[in-house]
C-alpha positions as CSV (number, residue, x, y, z in Angstrom):
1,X,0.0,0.0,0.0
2,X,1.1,3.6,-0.6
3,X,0.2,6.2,2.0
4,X,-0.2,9.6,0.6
5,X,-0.3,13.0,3.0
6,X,-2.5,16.0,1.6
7,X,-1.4,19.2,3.9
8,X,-3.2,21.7,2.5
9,X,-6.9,22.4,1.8
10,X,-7.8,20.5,-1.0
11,X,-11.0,19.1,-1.8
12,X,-12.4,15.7,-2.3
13,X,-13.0,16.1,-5.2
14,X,-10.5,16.5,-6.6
15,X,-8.2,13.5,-4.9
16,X,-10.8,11.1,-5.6
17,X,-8.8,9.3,-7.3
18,X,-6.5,8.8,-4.8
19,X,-8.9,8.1,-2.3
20,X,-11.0,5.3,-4.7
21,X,-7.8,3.7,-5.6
22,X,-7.2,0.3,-3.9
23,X,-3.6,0.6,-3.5
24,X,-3.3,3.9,-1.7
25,X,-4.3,5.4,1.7
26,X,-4.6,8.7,1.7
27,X,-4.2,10.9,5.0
28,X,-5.7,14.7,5.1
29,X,-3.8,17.1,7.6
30,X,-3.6,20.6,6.9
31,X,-2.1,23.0,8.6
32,X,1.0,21.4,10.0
33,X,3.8,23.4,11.0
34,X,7.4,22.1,9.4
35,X,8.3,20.0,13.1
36,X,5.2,18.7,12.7
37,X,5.4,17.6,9.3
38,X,9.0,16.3,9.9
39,X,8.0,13.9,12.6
40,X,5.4,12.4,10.3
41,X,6.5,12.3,7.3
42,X,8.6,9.0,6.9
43,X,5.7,7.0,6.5
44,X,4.7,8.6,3.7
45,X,5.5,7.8,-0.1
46,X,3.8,11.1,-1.6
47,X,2.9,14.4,-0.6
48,X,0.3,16.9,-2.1
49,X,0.6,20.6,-1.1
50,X,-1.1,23.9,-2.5
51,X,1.1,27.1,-1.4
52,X,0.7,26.5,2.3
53,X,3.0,23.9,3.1
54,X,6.6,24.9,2.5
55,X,8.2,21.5,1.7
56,X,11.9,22.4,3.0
57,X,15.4,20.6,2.6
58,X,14.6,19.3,6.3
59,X,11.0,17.7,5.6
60,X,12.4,15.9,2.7
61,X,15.1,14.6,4.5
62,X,12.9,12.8,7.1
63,X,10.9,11.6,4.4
64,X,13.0,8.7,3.6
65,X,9.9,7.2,1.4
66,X,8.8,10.1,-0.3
67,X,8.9,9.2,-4.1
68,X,6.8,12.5,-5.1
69,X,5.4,16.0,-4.0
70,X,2.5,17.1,-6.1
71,X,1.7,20.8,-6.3
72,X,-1.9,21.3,-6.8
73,X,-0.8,24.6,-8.7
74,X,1.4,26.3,-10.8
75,X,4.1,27.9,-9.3
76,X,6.7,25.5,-7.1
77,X,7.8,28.2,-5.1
78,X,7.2,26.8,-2.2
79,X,9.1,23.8,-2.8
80,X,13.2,23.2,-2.5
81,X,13.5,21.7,-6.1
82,X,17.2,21.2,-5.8
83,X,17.0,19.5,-2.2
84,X,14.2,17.6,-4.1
85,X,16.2,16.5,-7.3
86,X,19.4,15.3,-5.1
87,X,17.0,13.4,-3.1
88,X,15.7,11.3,-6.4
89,X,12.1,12.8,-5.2
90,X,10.1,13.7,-8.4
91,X,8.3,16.9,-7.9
92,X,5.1,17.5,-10.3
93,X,2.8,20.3,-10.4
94,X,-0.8,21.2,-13.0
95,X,0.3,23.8,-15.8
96,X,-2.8,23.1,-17.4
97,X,-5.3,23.4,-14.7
98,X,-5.6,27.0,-14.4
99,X,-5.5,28.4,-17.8
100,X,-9.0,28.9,-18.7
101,X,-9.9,30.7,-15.0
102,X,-7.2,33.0,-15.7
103,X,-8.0,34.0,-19.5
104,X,-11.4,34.2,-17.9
105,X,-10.3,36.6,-15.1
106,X,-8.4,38.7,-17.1
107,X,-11.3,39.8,-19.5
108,X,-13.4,40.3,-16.9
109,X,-11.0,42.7,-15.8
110,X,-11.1,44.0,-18.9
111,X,-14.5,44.7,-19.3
112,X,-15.2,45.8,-15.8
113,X,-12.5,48.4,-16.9
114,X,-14.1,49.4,-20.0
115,X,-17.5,49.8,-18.0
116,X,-16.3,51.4,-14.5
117,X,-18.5,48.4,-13.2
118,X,-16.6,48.3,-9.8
119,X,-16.5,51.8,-9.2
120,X,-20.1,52.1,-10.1
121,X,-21.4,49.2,-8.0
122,X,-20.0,50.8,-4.9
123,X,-21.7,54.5,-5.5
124,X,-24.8,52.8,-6.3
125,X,-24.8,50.9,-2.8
126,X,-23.7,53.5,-1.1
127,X,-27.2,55.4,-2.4
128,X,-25.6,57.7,-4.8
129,X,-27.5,57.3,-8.6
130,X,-24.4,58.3,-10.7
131,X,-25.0,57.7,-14.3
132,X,-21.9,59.7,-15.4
133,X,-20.1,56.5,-15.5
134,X,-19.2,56.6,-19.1
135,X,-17.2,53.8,-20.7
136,X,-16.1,52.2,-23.9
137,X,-16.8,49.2,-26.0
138,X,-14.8,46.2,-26.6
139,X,-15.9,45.8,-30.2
140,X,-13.4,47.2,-33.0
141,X,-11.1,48.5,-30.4
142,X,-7.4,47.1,-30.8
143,X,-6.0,44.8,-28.2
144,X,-2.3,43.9,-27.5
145,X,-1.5,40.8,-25.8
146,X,2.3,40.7,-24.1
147,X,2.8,36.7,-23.9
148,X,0.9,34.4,-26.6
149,X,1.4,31.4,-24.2
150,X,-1.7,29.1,-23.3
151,X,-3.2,32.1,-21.4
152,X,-2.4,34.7,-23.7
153,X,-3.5,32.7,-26.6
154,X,-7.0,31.8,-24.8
155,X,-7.7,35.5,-24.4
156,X,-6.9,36.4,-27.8
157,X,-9.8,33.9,-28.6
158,X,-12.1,35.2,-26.5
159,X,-11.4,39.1,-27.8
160,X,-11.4,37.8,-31.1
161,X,-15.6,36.7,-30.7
162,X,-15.6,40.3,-29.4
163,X,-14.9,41.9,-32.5
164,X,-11.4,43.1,-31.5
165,X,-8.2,43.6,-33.5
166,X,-5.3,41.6,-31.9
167,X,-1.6,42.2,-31.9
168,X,0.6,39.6,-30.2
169,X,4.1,39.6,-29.0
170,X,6.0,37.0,-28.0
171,X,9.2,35.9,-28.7
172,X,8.4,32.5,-30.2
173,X,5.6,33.7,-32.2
174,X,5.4,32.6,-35.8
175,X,3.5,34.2,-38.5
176,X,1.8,30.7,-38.9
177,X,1.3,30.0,-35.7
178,X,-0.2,33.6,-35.3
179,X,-2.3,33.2,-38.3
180,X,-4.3,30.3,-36.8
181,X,-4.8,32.1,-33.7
182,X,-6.2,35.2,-35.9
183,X,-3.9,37.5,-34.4
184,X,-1.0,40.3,-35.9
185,X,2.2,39.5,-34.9
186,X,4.0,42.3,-33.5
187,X,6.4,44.3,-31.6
188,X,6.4,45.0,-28.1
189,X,7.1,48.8,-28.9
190,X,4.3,48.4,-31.9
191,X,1.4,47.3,-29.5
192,X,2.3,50.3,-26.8
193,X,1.8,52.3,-29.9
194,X,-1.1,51.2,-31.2
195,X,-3.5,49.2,-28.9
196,X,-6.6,50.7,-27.3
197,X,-6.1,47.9,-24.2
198,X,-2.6,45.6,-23.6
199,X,-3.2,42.8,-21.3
200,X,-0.4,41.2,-20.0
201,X,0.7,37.3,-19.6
202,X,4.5,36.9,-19.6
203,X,6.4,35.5,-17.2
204,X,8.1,37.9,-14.9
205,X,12.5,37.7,-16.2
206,X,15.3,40.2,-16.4
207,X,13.8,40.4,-19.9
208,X,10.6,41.3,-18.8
209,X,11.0,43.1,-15.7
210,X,9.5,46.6,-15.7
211,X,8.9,46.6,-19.7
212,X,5.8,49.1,-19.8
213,X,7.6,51.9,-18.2
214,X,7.7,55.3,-18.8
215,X,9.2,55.5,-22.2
216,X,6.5,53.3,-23.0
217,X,3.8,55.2,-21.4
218,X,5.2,58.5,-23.2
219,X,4.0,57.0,-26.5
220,X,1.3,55.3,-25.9
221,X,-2.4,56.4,-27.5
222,X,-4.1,58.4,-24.9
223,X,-7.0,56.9,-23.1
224,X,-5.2,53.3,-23.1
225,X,-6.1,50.8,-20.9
226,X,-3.6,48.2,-19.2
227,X,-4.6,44.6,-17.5
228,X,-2.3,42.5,-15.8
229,X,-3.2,38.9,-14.4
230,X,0.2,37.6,-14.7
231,X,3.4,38.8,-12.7
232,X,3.7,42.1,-10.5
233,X,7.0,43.4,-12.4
234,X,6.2,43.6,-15.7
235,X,4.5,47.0,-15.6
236,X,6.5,49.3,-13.0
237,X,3.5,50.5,-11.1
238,X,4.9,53.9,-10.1
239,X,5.2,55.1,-14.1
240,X,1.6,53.7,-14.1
241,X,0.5,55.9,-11.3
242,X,1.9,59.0,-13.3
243,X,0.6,57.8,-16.6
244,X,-3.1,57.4,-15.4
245,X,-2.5,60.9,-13.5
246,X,-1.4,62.8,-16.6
247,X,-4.3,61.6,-18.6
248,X,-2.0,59.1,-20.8
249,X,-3.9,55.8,-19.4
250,X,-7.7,55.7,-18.8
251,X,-7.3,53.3,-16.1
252,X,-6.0,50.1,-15.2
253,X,-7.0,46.7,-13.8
254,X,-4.2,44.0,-11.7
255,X,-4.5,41.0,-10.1
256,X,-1.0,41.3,-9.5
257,X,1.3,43.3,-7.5
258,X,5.4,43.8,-7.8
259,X,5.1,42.9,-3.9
260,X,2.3,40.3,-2.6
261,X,0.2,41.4,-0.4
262,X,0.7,45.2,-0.9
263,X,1.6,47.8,1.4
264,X,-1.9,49.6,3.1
265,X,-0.6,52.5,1.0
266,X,0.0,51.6,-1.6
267,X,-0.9,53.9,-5.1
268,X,-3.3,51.3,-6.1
269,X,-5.6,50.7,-3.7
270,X,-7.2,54.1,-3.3
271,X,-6.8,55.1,-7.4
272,X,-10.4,55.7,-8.7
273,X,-8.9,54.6,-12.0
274,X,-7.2,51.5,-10.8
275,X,-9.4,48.1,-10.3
276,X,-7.7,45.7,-7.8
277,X,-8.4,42.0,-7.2
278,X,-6.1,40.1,-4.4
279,X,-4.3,37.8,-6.8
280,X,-7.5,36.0,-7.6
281,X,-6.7,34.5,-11.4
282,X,-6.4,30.9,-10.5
283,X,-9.4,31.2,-8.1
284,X,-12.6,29.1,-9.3
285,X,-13.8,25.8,-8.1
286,X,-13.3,24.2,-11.5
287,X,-9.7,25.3,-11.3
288,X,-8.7,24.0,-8.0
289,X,-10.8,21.2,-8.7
290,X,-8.7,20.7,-12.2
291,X,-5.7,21.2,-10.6
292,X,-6.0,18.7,-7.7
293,X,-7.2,16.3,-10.5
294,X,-4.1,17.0,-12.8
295,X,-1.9,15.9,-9.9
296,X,-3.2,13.1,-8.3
297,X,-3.7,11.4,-11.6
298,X,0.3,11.9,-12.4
299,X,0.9,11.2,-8.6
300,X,-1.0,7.8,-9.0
301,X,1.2,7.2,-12.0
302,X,4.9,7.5,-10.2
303,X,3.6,5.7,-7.2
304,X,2.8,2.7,-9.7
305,X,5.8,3.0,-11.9
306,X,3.8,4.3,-14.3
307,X,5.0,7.2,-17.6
308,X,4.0,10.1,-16.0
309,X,4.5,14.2,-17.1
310,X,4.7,17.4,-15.7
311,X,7.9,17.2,-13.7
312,X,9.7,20.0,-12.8
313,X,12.6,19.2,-12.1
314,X,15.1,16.1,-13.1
315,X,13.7,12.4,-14.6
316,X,15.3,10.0,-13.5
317,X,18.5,8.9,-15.6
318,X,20.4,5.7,-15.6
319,X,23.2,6.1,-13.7
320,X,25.8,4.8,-16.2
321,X,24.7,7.9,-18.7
322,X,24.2,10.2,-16.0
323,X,28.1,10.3,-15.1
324,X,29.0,10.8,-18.6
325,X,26.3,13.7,-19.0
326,X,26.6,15.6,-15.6
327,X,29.5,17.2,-16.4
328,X,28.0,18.8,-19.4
329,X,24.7,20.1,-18.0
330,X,26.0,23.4,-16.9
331,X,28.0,23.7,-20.3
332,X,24.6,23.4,-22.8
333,X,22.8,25.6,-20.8
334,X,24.9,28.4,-20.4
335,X,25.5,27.9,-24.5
336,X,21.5,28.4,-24.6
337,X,21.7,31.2,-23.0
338,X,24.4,33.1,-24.4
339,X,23.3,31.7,-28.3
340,X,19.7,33.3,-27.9
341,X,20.8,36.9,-26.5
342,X,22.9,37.6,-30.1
343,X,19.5,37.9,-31.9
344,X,16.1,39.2,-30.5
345,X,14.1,37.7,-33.0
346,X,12.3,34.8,-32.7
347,X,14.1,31.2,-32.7
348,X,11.9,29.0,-35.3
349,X,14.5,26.4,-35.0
350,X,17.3,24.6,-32.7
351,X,19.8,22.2,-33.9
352,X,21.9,20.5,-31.2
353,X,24.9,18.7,-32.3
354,X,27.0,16.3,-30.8
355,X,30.2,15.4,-32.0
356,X,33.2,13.1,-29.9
357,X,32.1,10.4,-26.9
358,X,29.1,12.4,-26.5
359,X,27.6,11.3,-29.8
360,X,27.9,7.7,-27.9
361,X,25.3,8.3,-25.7
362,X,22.0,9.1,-25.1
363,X,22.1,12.5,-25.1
364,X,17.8,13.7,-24.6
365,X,18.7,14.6,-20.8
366,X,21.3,17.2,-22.2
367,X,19.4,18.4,-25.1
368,X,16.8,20.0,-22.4
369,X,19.3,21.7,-20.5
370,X,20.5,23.6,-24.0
371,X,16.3,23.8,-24.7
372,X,16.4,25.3,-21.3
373,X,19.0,27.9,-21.6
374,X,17.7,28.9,-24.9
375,X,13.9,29.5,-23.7
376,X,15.0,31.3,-20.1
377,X,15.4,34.3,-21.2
378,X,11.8,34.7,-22.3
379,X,10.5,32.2,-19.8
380,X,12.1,32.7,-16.5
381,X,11.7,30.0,-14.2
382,X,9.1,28.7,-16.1
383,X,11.2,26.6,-17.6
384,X,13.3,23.7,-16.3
385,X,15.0,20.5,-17.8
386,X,11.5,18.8,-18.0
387,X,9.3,20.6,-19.6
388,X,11.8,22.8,-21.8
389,X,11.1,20.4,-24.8
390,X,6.9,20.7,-24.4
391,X,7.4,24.4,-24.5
392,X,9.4,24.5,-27.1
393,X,7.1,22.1,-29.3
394,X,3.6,24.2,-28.2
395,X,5.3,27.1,-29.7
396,X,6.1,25.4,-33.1
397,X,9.6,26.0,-32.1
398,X,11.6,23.0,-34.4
399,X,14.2,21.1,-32.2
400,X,16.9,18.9,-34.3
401,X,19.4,16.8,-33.3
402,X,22.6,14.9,-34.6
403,X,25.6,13.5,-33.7
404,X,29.1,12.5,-35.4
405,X,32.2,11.3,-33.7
406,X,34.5,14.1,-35.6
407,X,35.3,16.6,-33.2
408,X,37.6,19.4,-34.9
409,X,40.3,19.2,-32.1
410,X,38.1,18.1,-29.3
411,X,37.0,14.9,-27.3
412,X,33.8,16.1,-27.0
413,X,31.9,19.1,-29.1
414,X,28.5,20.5,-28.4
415,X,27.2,22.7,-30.7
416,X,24.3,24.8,-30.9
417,X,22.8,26.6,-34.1
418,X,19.5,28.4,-33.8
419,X,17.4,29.5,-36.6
420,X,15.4,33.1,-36.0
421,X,12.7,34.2,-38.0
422,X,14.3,37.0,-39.9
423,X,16.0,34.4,-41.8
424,X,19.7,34.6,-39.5
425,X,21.1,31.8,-37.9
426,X,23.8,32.2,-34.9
427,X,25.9,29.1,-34.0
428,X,27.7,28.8,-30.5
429,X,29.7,26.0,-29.9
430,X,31.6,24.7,-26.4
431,X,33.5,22.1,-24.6
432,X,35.3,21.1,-21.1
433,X,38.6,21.7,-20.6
434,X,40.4,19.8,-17.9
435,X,41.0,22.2,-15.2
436,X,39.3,25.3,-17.1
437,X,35.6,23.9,-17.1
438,X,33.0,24.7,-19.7
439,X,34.3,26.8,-22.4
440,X,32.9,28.3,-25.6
441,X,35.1,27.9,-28.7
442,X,33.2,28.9,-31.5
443,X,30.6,31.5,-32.2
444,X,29.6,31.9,-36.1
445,X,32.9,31.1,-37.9
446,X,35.0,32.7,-35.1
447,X,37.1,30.5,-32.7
448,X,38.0,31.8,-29.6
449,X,37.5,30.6,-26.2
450,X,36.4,32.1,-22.9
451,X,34.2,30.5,-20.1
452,X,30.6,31.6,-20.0
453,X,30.1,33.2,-17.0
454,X,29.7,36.6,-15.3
455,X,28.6,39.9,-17.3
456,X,30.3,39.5,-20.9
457,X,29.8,42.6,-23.6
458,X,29.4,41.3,-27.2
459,X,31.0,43.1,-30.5
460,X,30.4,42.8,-33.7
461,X,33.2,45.2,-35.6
462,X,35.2,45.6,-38.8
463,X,39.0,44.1,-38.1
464,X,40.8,47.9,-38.3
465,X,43.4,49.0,-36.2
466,X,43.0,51.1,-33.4
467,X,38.8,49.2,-32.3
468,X,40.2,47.7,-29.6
469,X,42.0,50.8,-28.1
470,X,38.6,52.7,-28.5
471,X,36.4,50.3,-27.3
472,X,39.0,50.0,-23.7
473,X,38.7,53.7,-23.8
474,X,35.0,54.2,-23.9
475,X,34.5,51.7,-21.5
476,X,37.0,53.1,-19.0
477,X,35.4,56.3,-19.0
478,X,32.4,54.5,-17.9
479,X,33.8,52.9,-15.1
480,X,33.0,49.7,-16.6
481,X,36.2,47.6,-15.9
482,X,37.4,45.3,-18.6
483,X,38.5,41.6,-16.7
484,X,39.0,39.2,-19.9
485,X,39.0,40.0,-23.8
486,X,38.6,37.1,-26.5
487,X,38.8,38.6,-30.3
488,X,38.2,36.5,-33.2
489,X,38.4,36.9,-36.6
490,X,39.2,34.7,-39.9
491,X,40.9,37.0,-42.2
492,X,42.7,40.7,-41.9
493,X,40.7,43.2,-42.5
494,X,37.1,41.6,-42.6
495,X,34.3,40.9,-39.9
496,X,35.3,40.2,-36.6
497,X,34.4,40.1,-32.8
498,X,35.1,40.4,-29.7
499,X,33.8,39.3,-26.3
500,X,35.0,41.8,-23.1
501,X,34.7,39.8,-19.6
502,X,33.4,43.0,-17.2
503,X,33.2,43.1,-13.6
504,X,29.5,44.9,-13.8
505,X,26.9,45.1,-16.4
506,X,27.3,47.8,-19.2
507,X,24.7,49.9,-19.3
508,X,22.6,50.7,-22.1
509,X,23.7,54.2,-22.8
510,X,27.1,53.1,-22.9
511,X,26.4,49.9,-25.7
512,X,24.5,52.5,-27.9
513,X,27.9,54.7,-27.7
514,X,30.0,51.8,-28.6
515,X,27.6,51.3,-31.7
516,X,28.3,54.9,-32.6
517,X,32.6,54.5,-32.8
518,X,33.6,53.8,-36.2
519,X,33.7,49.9,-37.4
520,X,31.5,49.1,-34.8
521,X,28.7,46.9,-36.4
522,X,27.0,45.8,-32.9
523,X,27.3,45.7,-28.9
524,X,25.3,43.4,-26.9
525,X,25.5,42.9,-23.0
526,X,25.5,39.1,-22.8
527,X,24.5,38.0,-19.1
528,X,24.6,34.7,-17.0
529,X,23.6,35.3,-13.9
């Protein structure tokens, strides 16, 4: 029999499973506290949670039977995935569950927007009959939508039966894929332009943090209206504040804040143009009911040794590949990560190639950490070694792989091209080196070699005498200190690079006055951490 311990409010419903199956006992006690859950917990071979229960290093260590913690939910912050992974316990949670609810929640926001509805409800309870409330239809206004993910894409639907115009940005939108959703693809700066109402459903990254701001709001059409049920972050609130008070935004509607729950003073809560809901998007019955669902099914499934999906963090590996592969996870990530930063287009395609022992194993556990490193930098955390593959595939994103046992030089070659939709391709590649690490050796038809790591400034230049000296001098008198410097360049006089270790990151300003010294083609500000 496997026992399975539910500590958090969840409802019958939707553990039913659990509970009808023959093979499992399943024990409801929510509300423990973490010495309460530590002295229990060894008996136990799975444990479901919501965002309660804060599943720590210590609790999994005194649950010596624990073969999987199910999050009836999205987000796993709650949970120590790394503690998790070393301790071979899978962790699952329900991406799926809660996608409807929050398309549904953010039109409603919308609408109640367009309509004053919340602002009108409480005069008219309060006995005042105001009928100045005057709003504005849906219907042949155009909408933006930041992030054509599941929810994104959902709401697009739904605005589409409204007689909307849609513009879509997201990094890994196609114009195919765009056209079936009956949406425009376009720019981030192109829908802050142009749309009537921008909803919001990105995850919140570097990328994304703070990007509606105030050189967004300065050019937006007046009378706008902004929604966002996704991440506090992604629009800084304060510019917000200033936009709605200057007349540039109409109003506003979040179910999100930049810092959960909010301060009692905060702008928000007292704005007569700003609608507030207390993070409310996953919040029906049929969600947490779906949710619940999603998981116990896939918890049923690992307790019986069954395929199973939705893991978030590492499937298990046989150890024999595992010792071969380790070594190279950190190495295909990092060339993910660095590979997608030289282009901001769309990547329509990946080809991973293996080349040396490498191409002698099975390599799929690798391949997701490259998928990985490519997708973080729109996805965030959203992304992990699991389901880096899925989100790749849901957003027609084409993932190829070969091997060969030529290496070049090398006893092992990994090597990463992607394919953007503008028609350029970028190739990184990288190895370990004994005593040096992960290194990358190749990007385009340059060889060089530096460790991926740190803050690293990117240059694209003509080969003339005297870029070098400039570039060091530009940067100096930015206080941005120059650690390392790889150049690269196959013949005298033609393209070249080079790639500047710094000690901080270069700011913007400063990469658009490197673009502006003579032969200088591009500067990018390439980060790892």
């Amino acid at each position: 029999m496997f026992k399975v311990l539910v500590s958090d409010p969840i409802s019958d419903m939707g553990i039913q499973q659990l509970m009808d199956a023959s093979d499992v006992i399943v024990d409801k006690k929510p509300g423990l506290s973490e010495d309460e859950l530590v002295g229990i917990i060894g008996e136990y071979d799975a444990l479901l949670v919501r965002s309660q229960t804060k599943v720590t290093e210590k609790i999994m260590a005194a649950g010596t039977q624990l073969k999987v913690i199910g999050r009836a939910g999205v987000g796993v912050d709650n949970i120590n995935l790394e503690a998790a992974t070393n301790r071979g316990i899978v962790v699952i949670n329900a991406p799926d569950g809660n996608t409807i609810t929050t398309c549904e929640h953010a039109f409603a926001m919308m609408m109640a927007l367009a309509r004053h509805i919340p602002q009108a409800y409480a005069k008219t309870i309060q006995g005042t009959w105001d009928r100045k409330f005057l709003g504005v239809e849906l219907r042949n206004k155009t909408l933006g939508v930041l992030g054509m993910g599941r929810i994104g894409s959902e709401v697009a639907k739904r605005a589409k039966a409204f007689g909307m115009d849609i513009l879509g940005y997201d990094p890994f939108l196609t114009e195919d894929r765009a056209e079936k959703i009956g949406v425009k693809v376009a720019t981030v700066d192109e829908i802050v332009r142009q749309a009537d109402f921008i909803t919001v459903h990105t995850p919140l990254t570097p990328e994304t943090k703070h990007m509606i701001s105030r050189p967004q709001f300065e050019v937006m059409k007046k009378g706008m209206r902004i929604i966002n049920c996704a991440r506090g972050g992604v629009v800084d609130e304060l510019a917000l504040v200033e936009a709605i008070d200057q007349g540039i935004v109409a109003g506003a509607a979040f179910d999100v804040f930049e810092k959960e729950p909010p301060e009692a003073d905060h702008p928000f809560l007292n704005h007569p143009n700003i609608i507030v809901t207390p993070h409310l998007g996953a919040s029906t019955v049929e969600a947490q009911e779906n949710v619940a669902i999603d998981v116990s099914e896939q918890v049923l499934h690992i307790l019986r040794n069954e395929p199973f999906k939705n893991a978030v963090n590492m499937p298990p590996v046989a150890p024999s590949v595992m010792s071969k592969l380790q070594p190279f996870f950190g190495l295909g990530e990092k060339i993910g990560t660095f590979a997608t930063q030289l282009n901001n287009e769309a990547v329509k395609e990946i080809h991973v190639d293996y080349a040396g022992d490498l191409s002698e194993v099975d390599t799929q556990p690798l391949t997701r950490y490259v998928i990985k490193g490519v997708l973080s930098r729109h996805f965030g955390s959203d992304v992990n070694i699991v389901n880096s593959m899925h989100l790749a595939k849901i957003r027609d994103v084409n993932v190829v792989v070969s091997k060969a046992t030529a290496t070049k030089g090398f006893t092992n070659l990994l090597s990463l091209t992607l394919k953007f939709s503008d028609g350029t391709e970028r190739r990184v590649a990288g190895t370990l080196l004994n005593g040096f690490g992960p290194r990358i050796v190749q990007i385009d038809k340059f060889p060089v070699d530096f460790a991926p790591e740190g803050n690293l400034v990117f240059i694209a230049h003509n080969d003339k005498p005297g870029i070098i000296g400039n570039v060091g001098t530009l940067l100096g008198k930015n206080n941005v200190n120059i650690a390392t410097m790889q150049v690269g360049r196959k013949i005298i006089g033609g393209d070249a690079i080079m790639v500047l270790g710094v000690d901080k990151e270069a700011p913007k300003e400063v990469l658009n006055e490197l673009t502006k010294l003579a032969e200088i083609n591009k500067a990018l500000q390439i980060n790892f951490n």
